[in-house]
OpenMM code with the backbone's topology and positions (N, CA, C; nanometers):
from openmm import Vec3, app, unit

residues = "UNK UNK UNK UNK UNK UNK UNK UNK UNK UNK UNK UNK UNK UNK UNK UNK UNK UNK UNK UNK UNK UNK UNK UNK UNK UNK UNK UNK UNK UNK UNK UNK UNK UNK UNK UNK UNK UNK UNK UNK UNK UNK UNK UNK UNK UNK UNK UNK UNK UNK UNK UNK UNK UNK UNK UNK UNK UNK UNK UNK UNK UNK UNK UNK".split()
positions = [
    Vec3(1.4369, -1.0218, 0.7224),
    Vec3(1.3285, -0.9261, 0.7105),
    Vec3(1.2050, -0.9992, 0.6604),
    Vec3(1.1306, -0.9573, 0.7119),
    Vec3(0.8954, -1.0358, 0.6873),
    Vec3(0.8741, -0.9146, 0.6407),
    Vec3(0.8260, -0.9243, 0.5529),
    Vec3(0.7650, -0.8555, 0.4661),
    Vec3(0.5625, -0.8729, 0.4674),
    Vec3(0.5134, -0.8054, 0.4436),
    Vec3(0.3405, -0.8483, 0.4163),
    Vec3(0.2601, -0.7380, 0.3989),
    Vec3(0.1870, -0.7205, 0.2560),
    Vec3(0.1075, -0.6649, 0.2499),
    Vec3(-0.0196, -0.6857, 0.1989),
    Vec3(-0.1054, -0.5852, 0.2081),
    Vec3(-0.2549, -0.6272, 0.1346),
    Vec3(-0.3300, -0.5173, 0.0938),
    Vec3(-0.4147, -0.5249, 0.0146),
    Vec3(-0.5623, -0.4100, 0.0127),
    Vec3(-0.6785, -0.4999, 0.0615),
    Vec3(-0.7087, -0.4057, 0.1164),
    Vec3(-0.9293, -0.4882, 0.1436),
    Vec3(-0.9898, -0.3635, 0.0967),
    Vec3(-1.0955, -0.3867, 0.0229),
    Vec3(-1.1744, -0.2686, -0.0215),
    Vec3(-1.3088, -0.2968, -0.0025),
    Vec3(-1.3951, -0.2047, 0.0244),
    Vec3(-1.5443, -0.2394, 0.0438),
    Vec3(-1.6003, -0.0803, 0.0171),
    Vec3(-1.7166, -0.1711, -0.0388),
    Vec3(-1.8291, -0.0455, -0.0885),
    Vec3(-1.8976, 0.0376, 0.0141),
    Vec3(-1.8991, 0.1727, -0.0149),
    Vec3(-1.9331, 0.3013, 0.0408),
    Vec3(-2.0291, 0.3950, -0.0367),
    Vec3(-2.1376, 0.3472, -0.0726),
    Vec3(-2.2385, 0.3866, -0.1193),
    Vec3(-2.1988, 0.3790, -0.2624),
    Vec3(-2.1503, 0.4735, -0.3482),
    Vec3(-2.0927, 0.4738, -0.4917),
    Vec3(-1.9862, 0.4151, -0.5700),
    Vec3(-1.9137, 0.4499, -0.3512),
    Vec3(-1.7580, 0.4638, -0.3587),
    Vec3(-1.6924, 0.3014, -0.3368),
    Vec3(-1.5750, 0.3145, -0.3307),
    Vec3(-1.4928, 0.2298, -0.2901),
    Vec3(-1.3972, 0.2392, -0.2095),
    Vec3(-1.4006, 0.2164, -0.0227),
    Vec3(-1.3119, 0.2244, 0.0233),
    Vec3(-1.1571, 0.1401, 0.0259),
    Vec3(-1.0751, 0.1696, 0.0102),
    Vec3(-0.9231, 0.0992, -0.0235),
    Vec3(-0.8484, 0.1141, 0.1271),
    Vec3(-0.8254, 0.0206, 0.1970),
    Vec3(-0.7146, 0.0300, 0.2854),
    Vec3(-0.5986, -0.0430, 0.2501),
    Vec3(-0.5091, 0.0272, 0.2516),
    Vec3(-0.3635, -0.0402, 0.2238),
    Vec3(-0.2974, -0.0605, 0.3365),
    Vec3(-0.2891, -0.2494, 0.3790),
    Vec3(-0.2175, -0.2774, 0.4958),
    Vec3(-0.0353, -0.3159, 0.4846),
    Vec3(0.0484, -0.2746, 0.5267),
    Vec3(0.1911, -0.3551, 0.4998),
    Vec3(0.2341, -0.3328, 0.6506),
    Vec3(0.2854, -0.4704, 0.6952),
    Vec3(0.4027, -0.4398, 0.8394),
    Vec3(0.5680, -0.5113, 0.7425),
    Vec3(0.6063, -0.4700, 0.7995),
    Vec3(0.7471, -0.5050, 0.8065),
    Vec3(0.8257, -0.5329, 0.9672),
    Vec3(0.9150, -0.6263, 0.9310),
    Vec3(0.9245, -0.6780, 1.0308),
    Vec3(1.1121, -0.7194, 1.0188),
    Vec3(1.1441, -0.6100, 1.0553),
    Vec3(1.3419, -0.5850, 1.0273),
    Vec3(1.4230, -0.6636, 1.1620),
    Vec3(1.5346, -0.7176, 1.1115),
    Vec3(1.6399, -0.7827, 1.2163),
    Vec3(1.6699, -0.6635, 1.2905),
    Vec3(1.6613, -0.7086, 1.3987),
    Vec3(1.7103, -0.5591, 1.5049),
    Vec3(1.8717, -0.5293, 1.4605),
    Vec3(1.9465, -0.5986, 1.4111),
    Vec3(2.1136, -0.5248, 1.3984),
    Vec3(2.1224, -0.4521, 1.3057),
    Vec3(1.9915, -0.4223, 1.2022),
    Vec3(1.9723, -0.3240, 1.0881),
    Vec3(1.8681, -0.2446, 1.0825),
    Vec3(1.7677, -0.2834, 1.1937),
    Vec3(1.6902, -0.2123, 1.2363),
    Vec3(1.6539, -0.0486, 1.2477),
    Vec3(1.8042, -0.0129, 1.3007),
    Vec3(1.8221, 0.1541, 1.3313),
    Vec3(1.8852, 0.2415, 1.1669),
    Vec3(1.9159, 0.1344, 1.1031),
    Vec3(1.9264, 0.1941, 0.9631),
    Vec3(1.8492, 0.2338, 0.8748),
    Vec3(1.7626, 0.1056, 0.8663),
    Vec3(1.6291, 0.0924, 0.7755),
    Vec3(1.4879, 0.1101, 0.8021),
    Vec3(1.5263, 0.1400, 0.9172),
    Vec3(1.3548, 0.1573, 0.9724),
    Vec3(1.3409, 0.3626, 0.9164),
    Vec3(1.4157, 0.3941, 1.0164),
    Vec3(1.4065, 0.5675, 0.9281),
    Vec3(1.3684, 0.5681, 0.8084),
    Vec3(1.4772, 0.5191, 0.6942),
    Vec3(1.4804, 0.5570, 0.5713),
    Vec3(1.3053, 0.4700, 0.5043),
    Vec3(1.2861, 0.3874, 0.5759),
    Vec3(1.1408, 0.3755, 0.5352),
    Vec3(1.0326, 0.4137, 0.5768),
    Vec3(1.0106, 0.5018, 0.6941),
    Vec3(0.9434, 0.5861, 0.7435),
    Vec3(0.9526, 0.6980, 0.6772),
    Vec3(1.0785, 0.7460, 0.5861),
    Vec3(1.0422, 0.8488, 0.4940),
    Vec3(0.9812, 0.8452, 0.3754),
    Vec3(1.0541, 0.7003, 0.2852),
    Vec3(0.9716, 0.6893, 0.1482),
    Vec3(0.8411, 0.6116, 0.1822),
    Vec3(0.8136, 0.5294, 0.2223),
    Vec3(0.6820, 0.4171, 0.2273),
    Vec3(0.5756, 0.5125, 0.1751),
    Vec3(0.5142, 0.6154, 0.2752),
    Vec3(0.4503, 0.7143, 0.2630),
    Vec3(0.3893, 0.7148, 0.1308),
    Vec3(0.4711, 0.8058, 0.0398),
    Vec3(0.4576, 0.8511, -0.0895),
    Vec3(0.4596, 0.7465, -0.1711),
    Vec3(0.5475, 0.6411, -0.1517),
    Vec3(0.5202, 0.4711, -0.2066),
    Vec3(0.3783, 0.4161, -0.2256),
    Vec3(0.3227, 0.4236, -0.1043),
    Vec3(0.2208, 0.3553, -0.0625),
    Vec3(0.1119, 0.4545, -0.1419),
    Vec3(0.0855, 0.5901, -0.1001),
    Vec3(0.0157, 0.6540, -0.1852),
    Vec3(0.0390, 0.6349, -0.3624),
    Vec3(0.1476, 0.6396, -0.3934),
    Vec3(0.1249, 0.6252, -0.5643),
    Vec3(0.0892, 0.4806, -0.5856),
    Vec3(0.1122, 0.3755, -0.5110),
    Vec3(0.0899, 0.2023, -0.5233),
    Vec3(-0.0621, 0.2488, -0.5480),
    Vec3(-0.1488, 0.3379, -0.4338),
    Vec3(-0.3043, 0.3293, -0.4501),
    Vec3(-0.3502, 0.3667, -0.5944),
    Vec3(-0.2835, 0.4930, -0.6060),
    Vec3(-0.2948, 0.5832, -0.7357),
    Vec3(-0.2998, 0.4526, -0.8723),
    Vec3(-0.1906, 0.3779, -0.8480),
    Vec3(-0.1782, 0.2942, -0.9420),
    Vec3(-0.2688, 0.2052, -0.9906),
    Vec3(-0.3177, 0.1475, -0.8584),
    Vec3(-0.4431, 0.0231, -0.8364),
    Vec3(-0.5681, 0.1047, -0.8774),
    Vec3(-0.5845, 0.2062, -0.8610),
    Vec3(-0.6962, 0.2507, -0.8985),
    Vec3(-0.7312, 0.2953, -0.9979),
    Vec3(-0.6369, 0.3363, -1.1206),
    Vec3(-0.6133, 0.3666, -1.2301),
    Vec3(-0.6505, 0.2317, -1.3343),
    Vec3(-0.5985, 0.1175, -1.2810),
    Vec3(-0.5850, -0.0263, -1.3044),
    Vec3(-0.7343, -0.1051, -1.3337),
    Vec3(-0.8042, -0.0614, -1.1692),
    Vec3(-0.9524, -0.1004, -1.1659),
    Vec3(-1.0093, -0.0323, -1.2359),
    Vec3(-0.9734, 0.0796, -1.2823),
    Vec3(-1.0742, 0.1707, -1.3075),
    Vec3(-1.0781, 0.1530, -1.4931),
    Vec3(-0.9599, 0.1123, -1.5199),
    Vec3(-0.9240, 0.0723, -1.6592),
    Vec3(-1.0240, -0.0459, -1.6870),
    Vec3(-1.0316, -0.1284, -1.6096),
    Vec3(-1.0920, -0.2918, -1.5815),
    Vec3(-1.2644, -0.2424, -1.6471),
    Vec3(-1.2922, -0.1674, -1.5360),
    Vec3(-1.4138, -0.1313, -1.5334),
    Vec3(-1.4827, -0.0714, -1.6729),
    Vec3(-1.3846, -0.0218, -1.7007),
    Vec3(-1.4296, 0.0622, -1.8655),
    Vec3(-1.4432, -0.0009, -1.9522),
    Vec3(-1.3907, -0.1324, -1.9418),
    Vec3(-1.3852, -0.2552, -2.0540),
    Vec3(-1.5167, -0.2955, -2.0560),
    Vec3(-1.6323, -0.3230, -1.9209),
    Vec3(-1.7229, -0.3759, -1.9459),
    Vec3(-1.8077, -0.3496, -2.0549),
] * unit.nanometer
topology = app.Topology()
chain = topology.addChain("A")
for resn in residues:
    res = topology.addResidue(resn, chain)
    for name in ("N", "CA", "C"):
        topology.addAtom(name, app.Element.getBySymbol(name[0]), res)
């Protein structure tokens, strides 16, 4: 299994846009197992990972 992920973020007037990239890349003889069951959690994964990072920066930021 390849694994890879990333954020790129860029400024949006005030804001900060966040894209969260990950592929995965599974052996086909486990393929039909694990691909489902991560099409269900990733989702909600991936959303609280943002939640997290942004909580993080945003902590960063308050320090200045």
């Amino acid at each position: 299994m390849q694994f890879r992920a990333s954020f790129a973020c860029e400024p949006v007037g005030e804001n900060t846009l966040v894209t969260r990239t990950m592929a995965v890349q599974l052996n086909p003889v486990v393929r039909w197992l694990i691909e489902p069951i991560l099409r269900r959690t990733l989702p909600a994964n991936i959303e609280a990972e943002v939640e997290r990072a942004k909580a993080y920066v945003e902590d960063l930021g308050g320090r200045t």
